[in-house]
C-alpha positions as CSV (number, residue, x, y, z in Angstrom):
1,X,-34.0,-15.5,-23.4
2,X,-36.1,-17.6,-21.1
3,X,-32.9,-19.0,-20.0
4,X,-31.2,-15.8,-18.9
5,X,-34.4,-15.1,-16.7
6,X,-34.0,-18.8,-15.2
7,X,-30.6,-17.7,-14.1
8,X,-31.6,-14.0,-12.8
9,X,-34.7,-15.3,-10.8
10,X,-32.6,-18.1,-9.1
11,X,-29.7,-15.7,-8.7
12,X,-31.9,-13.1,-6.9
13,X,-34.0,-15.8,-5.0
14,X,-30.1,-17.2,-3.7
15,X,-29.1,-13.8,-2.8
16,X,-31.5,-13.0,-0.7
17,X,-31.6,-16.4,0.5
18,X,-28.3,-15.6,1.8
19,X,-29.4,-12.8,3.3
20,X,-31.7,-14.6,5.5
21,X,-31.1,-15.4,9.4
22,X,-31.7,-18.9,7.9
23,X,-28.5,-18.6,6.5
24,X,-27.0,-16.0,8.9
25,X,-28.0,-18.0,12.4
26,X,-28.6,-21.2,10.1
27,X,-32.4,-21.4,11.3
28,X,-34.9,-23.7,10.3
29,X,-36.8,-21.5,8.0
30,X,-40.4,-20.6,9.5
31,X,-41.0,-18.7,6.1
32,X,-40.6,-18.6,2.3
33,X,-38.2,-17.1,0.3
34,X,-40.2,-15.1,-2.0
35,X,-40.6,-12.9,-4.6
36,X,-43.7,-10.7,-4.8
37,X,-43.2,-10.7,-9.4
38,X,-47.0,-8.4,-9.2
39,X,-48.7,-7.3,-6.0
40,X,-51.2,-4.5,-7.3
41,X,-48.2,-2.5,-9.4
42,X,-45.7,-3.2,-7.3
43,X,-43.2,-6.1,-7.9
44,X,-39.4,-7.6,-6.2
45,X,-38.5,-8.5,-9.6
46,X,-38.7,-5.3,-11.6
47,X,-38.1,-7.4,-15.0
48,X,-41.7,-8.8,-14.7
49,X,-43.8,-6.1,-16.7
50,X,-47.7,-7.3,-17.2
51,X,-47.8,-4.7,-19.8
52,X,-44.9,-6.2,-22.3
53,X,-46.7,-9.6,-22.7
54,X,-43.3,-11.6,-24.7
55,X,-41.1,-10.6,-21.7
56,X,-44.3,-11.5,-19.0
57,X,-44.5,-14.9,-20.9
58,X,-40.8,-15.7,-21.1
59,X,-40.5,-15.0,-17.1
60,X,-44.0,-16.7,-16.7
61,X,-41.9,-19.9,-18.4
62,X,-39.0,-20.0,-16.6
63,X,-41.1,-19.5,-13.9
64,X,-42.7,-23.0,-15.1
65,X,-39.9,-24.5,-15.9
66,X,-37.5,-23.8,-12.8
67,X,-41.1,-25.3,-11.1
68,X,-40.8,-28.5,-13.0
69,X,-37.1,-29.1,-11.9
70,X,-38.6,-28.4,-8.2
71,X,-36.5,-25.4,-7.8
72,X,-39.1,-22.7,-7.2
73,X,-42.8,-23.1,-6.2
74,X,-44.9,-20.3,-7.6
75,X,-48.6,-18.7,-7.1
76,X,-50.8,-17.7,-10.0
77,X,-52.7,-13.9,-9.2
78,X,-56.3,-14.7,-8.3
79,X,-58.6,-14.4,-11.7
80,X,-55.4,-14.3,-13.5
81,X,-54.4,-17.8,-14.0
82,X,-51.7,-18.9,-16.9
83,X,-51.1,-15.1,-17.0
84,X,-50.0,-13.3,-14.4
85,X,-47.9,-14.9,-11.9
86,X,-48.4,-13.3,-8.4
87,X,-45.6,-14.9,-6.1
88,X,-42.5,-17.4,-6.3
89,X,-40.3,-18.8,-3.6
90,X,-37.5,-21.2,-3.4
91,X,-38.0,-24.6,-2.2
92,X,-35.3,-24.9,0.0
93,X,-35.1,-29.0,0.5
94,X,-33.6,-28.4,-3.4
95,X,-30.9,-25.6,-2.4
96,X,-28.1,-27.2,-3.5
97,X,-29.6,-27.7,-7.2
98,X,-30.7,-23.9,-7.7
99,X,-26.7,-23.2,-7.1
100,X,-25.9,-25.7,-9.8
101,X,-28.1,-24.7,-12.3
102,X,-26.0,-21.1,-11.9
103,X,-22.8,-22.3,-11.7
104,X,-22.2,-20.3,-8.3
105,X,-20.4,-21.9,-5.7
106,X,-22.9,-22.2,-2.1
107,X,-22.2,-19.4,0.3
108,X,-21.6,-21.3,3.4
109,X,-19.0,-23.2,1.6
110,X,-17.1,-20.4,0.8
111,X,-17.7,-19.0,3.9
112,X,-16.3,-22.4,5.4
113,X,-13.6,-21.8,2.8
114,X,-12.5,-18.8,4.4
115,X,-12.8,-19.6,8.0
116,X,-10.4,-22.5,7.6
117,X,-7.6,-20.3,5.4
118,X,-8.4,-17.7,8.2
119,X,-7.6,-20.5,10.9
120,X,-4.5,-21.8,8.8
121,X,-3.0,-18.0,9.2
122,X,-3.4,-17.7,12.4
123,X,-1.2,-21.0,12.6
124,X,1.6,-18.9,10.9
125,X,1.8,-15.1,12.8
126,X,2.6,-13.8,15.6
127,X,2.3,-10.3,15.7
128,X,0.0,-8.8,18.1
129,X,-1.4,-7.2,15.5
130,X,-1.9,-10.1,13.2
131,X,-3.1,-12.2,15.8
132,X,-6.2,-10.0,16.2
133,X,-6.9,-8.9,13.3
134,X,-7.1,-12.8,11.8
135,X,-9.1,-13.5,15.2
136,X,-11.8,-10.9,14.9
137,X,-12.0,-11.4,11.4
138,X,-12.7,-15.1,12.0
139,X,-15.0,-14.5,14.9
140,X,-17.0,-12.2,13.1
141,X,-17.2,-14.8,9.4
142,X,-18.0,-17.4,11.5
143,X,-21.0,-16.0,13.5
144,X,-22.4,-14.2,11.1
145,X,-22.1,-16.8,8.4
146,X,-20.9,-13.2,5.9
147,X,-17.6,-12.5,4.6
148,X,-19.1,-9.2,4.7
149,X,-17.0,-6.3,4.6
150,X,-14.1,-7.9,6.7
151,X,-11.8,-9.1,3.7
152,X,-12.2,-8.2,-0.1
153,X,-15.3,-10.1,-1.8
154,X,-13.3,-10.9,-4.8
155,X,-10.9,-14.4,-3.6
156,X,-8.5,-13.7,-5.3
157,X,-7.2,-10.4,-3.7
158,X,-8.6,-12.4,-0.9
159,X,-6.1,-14.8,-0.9
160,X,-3.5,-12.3,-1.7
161,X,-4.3,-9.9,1.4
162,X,-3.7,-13.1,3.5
163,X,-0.6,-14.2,1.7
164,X,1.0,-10.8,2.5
165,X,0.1,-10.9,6.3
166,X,1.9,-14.0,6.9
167,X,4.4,-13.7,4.6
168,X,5.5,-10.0,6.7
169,X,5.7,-12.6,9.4
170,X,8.5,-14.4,7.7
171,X,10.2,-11.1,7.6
172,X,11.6,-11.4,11.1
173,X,13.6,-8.4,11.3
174,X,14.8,-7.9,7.8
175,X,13.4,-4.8,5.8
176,X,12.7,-5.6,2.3
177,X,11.7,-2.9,-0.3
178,X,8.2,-2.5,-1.1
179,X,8.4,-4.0,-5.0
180,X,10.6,-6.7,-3.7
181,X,8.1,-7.8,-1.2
182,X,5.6,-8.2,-4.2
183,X,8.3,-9.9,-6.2
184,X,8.7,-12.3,-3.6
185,X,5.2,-12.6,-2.1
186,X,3.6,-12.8,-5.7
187,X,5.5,-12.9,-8.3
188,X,4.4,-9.5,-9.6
189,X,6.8,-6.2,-8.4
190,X,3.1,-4.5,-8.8
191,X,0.2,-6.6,-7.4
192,X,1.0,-5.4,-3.8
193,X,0.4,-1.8,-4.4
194,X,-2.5,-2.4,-7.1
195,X,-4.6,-5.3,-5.0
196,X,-3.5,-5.6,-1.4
197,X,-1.7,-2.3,-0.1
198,X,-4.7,0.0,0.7
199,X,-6.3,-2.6,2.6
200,X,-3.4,-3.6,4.6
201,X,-2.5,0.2,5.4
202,X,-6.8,0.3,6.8
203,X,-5.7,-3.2,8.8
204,X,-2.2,-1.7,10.3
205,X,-3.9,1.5,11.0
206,X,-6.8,-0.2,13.5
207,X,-4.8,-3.0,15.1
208,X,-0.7,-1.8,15.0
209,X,0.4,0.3,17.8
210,X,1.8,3.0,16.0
211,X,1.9,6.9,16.7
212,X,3.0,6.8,12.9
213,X,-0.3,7.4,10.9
214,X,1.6,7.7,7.1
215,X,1.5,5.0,5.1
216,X,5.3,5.0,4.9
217,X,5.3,4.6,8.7
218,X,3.1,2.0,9.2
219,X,4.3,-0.4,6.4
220,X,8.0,0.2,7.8
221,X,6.8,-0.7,11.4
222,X,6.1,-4.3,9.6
223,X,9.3,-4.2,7.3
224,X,8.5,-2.9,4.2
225,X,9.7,0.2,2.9
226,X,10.2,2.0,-0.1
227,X,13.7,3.0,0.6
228,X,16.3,1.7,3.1
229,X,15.9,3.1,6.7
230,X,18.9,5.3,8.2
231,X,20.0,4.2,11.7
232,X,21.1,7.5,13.3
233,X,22.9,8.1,16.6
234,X,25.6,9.9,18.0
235,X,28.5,8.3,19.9
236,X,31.1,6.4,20.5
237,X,30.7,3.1,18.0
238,X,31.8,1.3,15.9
239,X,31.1,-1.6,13.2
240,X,32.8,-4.4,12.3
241,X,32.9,-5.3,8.5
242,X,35.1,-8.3,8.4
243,X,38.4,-7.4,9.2
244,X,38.1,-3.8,8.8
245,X,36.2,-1.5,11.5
246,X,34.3,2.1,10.6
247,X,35.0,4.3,13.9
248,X,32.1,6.6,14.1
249,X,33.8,8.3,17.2
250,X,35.0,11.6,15.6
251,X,31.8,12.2,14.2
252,X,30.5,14.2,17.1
253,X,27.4,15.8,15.7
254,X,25.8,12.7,14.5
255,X,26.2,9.2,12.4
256,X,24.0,7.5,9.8
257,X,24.1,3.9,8.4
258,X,21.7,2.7,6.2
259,X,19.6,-0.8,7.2
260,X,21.9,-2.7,4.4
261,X,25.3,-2.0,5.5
262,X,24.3,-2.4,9.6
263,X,22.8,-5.5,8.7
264,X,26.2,-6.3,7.0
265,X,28.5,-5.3,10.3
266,X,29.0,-6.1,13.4
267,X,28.3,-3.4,16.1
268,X,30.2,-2.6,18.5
269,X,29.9,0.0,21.4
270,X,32.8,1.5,23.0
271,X,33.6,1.2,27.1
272,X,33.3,4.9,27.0
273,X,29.9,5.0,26.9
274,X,28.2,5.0,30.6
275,X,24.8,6.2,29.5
276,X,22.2,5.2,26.6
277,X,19.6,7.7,25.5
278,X,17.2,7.3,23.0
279,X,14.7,10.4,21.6
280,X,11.6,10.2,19.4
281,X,11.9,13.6,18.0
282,X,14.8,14.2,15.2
283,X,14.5,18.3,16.6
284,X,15.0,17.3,19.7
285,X,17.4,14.3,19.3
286,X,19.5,17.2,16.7
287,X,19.7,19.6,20.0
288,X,20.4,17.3,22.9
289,X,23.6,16.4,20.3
290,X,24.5,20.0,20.2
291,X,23.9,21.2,23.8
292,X,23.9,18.6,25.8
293,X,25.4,15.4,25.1
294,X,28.3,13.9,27.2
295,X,31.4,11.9,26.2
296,X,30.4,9.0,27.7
297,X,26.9,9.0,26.3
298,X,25.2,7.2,23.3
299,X,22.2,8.9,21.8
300,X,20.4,7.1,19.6
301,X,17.1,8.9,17.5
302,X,14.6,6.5,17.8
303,X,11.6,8.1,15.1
304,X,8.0,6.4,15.8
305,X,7.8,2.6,17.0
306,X,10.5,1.3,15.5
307,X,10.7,-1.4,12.6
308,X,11.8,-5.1,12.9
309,X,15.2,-3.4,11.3
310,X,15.8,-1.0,13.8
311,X,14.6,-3.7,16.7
312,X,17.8,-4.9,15.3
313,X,19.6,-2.1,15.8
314,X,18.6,-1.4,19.2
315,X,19.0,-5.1,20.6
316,X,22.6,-5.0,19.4
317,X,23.4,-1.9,21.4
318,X,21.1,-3.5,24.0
319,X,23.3,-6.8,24.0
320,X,26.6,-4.9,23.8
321,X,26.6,-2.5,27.0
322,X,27.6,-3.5,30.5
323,X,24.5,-4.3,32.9
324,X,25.7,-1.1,34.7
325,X,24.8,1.5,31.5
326,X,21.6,3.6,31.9
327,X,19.5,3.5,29.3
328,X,17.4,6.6,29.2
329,X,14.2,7.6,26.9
330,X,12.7,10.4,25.9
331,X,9.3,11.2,23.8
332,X,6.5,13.2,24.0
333,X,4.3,12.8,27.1
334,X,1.4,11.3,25.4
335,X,-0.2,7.8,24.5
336,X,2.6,7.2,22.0
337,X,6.0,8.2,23.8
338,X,5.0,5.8,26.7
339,X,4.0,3.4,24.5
340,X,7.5,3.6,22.6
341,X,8.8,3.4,26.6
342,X,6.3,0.3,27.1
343,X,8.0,-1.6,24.0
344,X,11.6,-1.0,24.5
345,X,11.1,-2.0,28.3
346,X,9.3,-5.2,26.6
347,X,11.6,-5.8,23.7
348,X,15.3,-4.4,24.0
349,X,15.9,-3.5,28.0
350,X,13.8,-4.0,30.7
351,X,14.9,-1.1,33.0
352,X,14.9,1.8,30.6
353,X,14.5,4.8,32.3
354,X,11.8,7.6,30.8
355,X,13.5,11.2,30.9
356,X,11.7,14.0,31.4
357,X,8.3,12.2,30.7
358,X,6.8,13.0,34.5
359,X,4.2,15.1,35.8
360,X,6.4,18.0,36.8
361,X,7.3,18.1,33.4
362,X,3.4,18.6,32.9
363,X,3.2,21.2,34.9
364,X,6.3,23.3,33.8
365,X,5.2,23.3,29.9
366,X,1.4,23.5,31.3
367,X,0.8,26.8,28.8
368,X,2.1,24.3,25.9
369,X,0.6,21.2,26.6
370,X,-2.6,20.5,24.0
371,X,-6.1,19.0,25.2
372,X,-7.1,15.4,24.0
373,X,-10.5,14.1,22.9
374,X,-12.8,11.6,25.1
375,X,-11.4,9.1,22.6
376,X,-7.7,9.6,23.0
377,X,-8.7,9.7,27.4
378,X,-9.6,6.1,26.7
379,X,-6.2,5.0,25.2
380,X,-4.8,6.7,28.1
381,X,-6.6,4.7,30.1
382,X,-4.9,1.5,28.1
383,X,-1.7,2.7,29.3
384,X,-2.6,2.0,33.1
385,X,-3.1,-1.9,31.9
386,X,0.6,-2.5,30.8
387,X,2.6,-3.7,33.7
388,X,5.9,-2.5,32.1
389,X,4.4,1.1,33.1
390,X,3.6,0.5,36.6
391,X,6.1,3.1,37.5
392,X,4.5,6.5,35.0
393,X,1.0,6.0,36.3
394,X,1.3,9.2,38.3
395,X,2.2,10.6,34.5
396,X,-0.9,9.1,33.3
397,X,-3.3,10.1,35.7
398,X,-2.2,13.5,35.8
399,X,-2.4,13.6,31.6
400,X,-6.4,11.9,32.0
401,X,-7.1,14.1,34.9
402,X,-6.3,17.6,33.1
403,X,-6.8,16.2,29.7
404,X,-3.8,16.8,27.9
405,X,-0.8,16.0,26.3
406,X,2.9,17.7,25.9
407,X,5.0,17.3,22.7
408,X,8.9,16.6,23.1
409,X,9.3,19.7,20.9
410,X,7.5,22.0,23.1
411,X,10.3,21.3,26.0
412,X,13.1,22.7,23.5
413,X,12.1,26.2,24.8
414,X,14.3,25.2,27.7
415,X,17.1,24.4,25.5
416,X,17.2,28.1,23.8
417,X,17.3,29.8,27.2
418,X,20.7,27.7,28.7
């Protein structure tokens, strides 16, 4: 028994060693750290009971002991000497010895540990996303010498959670099913979802730009998915499977091909088509179709910020059209429709053209547009920092200035009145 109290004294001593700016801000320590074990009735080690005198002597002998092996110094209580022990603190010169004794592995090693499987990652991504979360995290191990509450505590899941980021990084822009991620990843079609998932979905919802919340929508912005995504557009296209070629022409109200067979094909866009336009909202993508779509355009339902799949997608229409085809895009006026406009101006074509997101716009639907918070002003403020939106700022002053926002769907009320 006297054993097991060696062990919990040392293990408490250690952890609140470790909670010590000598640790933290590695400081020469200016002061002990102690344990008051009986302070007029009051004690930091609530094991040590005066009144029980076996379990008093056993702690006041591996008190003695752990004193003998110059792990701990201790203090006797005045007029109480060889019974009641008053204070003990851990003589820090013999640090490295108190973690032996317990088997526990020094924090700033596994701290170090971390920082340099941390530093190896960032090595690997290069996602904007994973980028900074792997640089914060870093930044904020490193300084405060505290895995804290950045990454699990346990190393194993760990090790996994930094596994999975880089291995979405060797995704590129094929979507994989969710269990076959795991498969591949970890061997295990079930350790994603059980040890790694819910803290990935908390790391894509703070660092991804996504208007996509749902955990569905996030992991599929990354290219994992629990079904195959639908490409859906309207127009004249086609894709090339070998020697055979699936005309989607005739189908005038609207196409669908799943990720697999796209990714199969060849696509191929038709000299018909003069005009590109791409909309965020299926309701409003499903009436444009119906009431105002031309021959010679291509309409493509974009959805949230689009996956590494549908990237795909869009760069091969992208890469397929003549220099002299418009590319037009439409989404609600708000943080995440010009930041859909921002990434397809970054990512697929440079000169795509916003439709209807303006401030006359604004001011038609004014009766429809919703207000925003202080918060969501200040991500509307980000906006007016990304050079590929030099030309909307009018948009985006007018939206901080009035405070508000205008979903795509409001503007169908237009649509029913032609």
């Amino acid at each position: 028994m006297s054993e097991l109290y060696r062990h919990q004294l040392i293990t408490a001593l250690l952890d609140k060693y470790e909670r010590s700016s000598y640790f933290s801000e590695r400081k020469r320590p200016s002061r002990r750290i102690m344990f008051n074990l009986y302070d007029g009735g009051q004690t930091d080690f609530p094991e040590y009971d005066i009144e029980q005198f076996e379990k008093r002597t056993m702690i006041n002998n591996a008190v003695l002991s752990l004193n003998e092996e110059q792990l701990v110094s201790y203090q006797w209580m005045r007029g109480e000497e060889n019974h009641i022990i008053a204070k003990v603190w851990l003589n820090i010169e013999n640090i490295s010895s108190a973690y032996t004794l317990i088997g526990r592995k020094p924090k700033g090693d596994e701290v170090d540990d971390v920082c340099l499987e941390l530093l190896d990652a960032m090595e690997i991504v290069q996602s904007d996303w994973a980028k900074q979360f792997l640089a914060e995290t870093y930044e904020a191990i490193s300084s405060r010498r505290s895995i804290g509450n950045k990454l699990p505590a346990d190393k194993k899941e760990r090790t996994d959670l930094i596994r999975a980021i880089c291995f979405i990084e060797q995704l590129g822009e094929l979507e994989i099913l969710e269990r076959v991620f795991s498969i591949h990843c970890f061997g295990d079609s079930k350790r994603f979802e059980k040890t790694v998932k819910t803290r990935l979905l908390g790391i894509l919802s703070k660092y991804l730009d996504s208007v996509d919340e749902s955990e569905d929508g996030l992991l599929r912005q990354v290219g994992i998915s629990k079904y195959p995504e639908q490409m859906e557009f309207c127009g004249h296209v086609s894709i090339i499977f070998g020697n055979e070629a699936v005309d989607f022409s005739p189908l005038t109200f609207g196409s669908t091909v799943s990720t697999t067979d796209f990714q199969r094909g060849h696509l191929k866009v038709s000299p018909k088509i003069k005009s590109v336009i791409s909309i965020e909202n299926r309701a409003n993508y499903i009436e444009y179709i119906y009431k105002q779509k031309s021959e010679h355009e291509l309409v493509i339902f974009h959805g949230g910020q689009f996956s590494p799949a549908k990237r795909k997608f869009l760069q091969s229409i992208a890469n397929t059209i003549p220099n002299t085809c418009n590319w037009y895009h439409w989404s609600d006026i708000d943080y995440g429709g010009f930041s859909m406009l921002a990434r397809l101006r970054q990512e697929i074509k440079h000169n795509v053209i916003p439709y209807r997101m303006n401030k006359s716009e604004l001011a038609k639907y004014s009766s429809l547009t919703a207000s925003v918070t202080p918060k969501y002003l200040e991500k509307l403020g980000s906006l007016k920092l990304r050079k590929e939106l030099n030309d909307c700022q009018s948009c985006i002053d007018f939206m901080i200035e009035k405070r508000i926002k205008l979903e795509q769907e409001a503007m169908l009320t237009n649509l029913f009145s032609e």
